[in-house]
N, C-alpha and C positions, 0 to 999 in steps of 0.2 A: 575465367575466374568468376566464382561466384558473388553473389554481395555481398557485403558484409554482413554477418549477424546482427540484427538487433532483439534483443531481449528487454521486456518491460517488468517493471517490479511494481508491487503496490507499495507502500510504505508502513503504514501502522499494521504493526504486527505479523510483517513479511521481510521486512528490513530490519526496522528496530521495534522494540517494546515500549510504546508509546501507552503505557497503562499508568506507569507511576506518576508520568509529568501529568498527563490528562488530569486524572484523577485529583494533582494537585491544583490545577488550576480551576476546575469547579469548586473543590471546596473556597478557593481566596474567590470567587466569584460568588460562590453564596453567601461567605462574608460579605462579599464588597454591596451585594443588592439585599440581605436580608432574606431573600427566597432560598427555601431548602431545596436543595442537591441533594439526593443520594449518588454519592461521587463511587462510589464500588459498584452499585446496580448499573449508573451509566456506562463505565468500561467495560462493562458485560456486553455491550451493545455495540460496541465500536463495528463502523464500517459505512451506514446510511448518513448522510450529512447533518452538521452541528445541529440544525436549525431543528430536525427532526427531535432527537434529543431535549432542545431544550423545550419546544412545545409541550414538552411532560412537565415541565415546573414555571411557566412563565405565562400569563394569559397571553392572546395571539400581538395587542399590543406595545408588547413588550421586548416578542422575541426581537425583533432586528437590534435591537440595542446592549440588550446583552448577549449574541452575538460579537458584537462590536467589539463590546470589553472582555470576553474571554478572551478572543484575539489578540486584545490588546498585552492581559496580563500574563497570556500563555510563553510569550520569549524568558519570563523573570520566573514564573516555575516548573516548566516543562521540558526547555532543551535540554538542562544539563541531566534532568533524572532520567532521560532514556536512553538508556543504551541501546546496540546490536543485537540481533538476537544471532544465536549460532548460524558460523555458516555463511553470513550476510556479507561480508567484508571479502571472503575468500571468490563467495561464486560473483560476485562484482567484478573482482579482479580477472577470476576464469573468464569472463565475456571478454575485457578489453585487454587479456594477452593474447587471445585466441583471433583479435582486431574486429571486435565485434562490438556495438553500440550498447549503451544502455542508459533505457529510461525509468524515468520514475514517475507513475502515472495514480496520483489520486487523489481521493476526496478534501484531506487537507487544504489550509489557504498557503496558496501557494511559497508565501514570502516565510512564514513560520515552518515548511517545509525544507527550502532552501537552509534556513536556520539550522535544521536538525542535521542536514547530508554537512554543512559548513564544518562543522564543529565536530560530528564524528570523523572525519576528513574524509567523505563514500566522494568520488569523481562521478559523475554523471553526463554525458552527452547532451541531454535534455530531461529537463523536467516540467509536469503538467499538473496545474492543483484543479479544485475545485469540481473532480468528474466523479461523477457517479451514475453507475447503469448505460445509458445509452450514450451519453457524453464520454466514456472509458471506451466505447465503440469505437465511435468516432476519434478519438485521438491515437487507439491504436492503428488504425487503417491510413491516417495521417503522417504518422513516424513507421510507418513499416513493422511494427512488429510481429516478429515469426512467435514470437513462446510470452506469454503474460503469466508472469507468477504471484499470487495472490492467495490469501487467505479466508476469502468471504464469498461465500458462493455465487454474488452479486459478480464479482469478480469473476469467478468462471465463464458465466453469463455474456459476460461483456465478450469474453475471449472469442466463446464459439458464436456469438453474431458478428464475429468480423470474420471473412473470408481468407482462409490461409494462415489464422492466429490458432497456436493450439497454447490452451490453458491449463496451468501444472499449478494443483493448490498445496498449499504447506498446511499441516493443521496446528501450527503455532496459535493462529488464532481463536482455536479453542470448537471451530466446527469439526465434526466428524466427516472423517473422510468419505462415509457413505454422502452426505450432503454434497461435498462439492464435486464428488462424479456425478449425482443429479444433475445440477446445474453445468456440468457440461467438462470438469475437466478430463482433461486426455490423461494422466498420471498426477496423485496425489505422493505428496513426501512428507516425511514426515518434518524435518526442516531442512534450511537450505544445506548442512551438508551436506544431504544427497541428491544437488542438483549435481553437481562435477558427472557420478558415475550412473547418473539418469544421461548426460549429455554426450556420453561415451559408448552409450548403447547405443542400440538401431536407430533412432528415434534420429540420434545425430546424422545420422546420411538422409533419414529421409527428409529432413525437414532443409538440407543441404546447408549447413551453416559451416560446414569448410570450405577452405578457400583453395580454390583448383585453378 
């Protein structure tokens, strides 16, 4: 018998649509410190870590602290505004009836992550916050992931430097599919509904994620 599949997902903007809550929480952040946000240009951006982001509007010693308090005020305007994106909920479920794992591997803090899979009810095996780039390596290689599905071509990246991980980008988050074959994915979708009948083709024997 083979192992079990496990499958890794990114979360912002491969699971759910993490634009609206974001976006709300900079603006009550640039309330809260007086320093402008443009809260739509930074959603444009989603994927490199908060601190990056906010280095555009904060001198350097500033960022750690409002860091801080985004985090803080992100549970009171962000979980409830984001939903699922298509797809997200089903191919979830397609991993763990098929008895396959799944993780959720990203740049997020980890506990306001946990916040978001709680409450849309997504069941996870495991979850991993605060990776990005080579840290997403390393935690796939960690939990065995065979397929990292992700939206940011960083993401791709991560996939094909790990040995045996093949990387499948959705363009929910707004890259072009040309970008995230660059960066290394094996198959781009356009979202997750068509991971089911992506995992039904060849791809499923080769990668051996039935269980024999």
């Amino acid at each position: 018998m083979a192992s079990p599949l496990t499958i890794g997902f990114d979360l912002d903007m491969t699971l759910i649509d993490s634009r609206p809550g974001i976006a709300a929480t900079y603006r009550a952040l640039s309330a809260s410190t007086g320093c402008f946000i443009d809260a739509d240009a930074a959603v444009g951006r989603l994927g490199p870590p908060l601190d990056e982001e906010l280095a555009r509007w904060f001198p350097a010693d500033r960022i750690a602290a409002a860091g801080d308090e985004f985090r803080a005020l992100y549970p009171t305007h962000a979980i409830a505004a984001c939903p699922l994106l298509p797809g997200a909920a089903s191919a979830v479920d397609l991993v763990r009836a098929r008895g396959g794992r799944v993780v959720v591997i990203t740049g997020k803090y980890e506990p306001n992550a946990r916040r978001h899979l709680d409450h849309l009810g997504v069941t996870v095996d495991a979850l991993v916050g605060w990776c990005w780039a080579e840290q997403k390596t390393a935690a796939l290689a960690e939990h065995g992931v065979r397929v990292y599905v992700g939206d940011h071509p960083a993401d791709m990246a991560a996939a094909a430097a790990c040995p045996g991980t093949l990387g499948v980008g959705v363009t929910t988050g707004g890259w072009p599919a040309a970008d995230l074959r660059a960066a290394g994915a094996t198959a781009v979708l356009t979202d997750l509904t068509e991971l089911a009948p992506w995992l039904t083709g060849d791809v499923y024997e080769e990668t051996r994620i039935t269980h024999r």
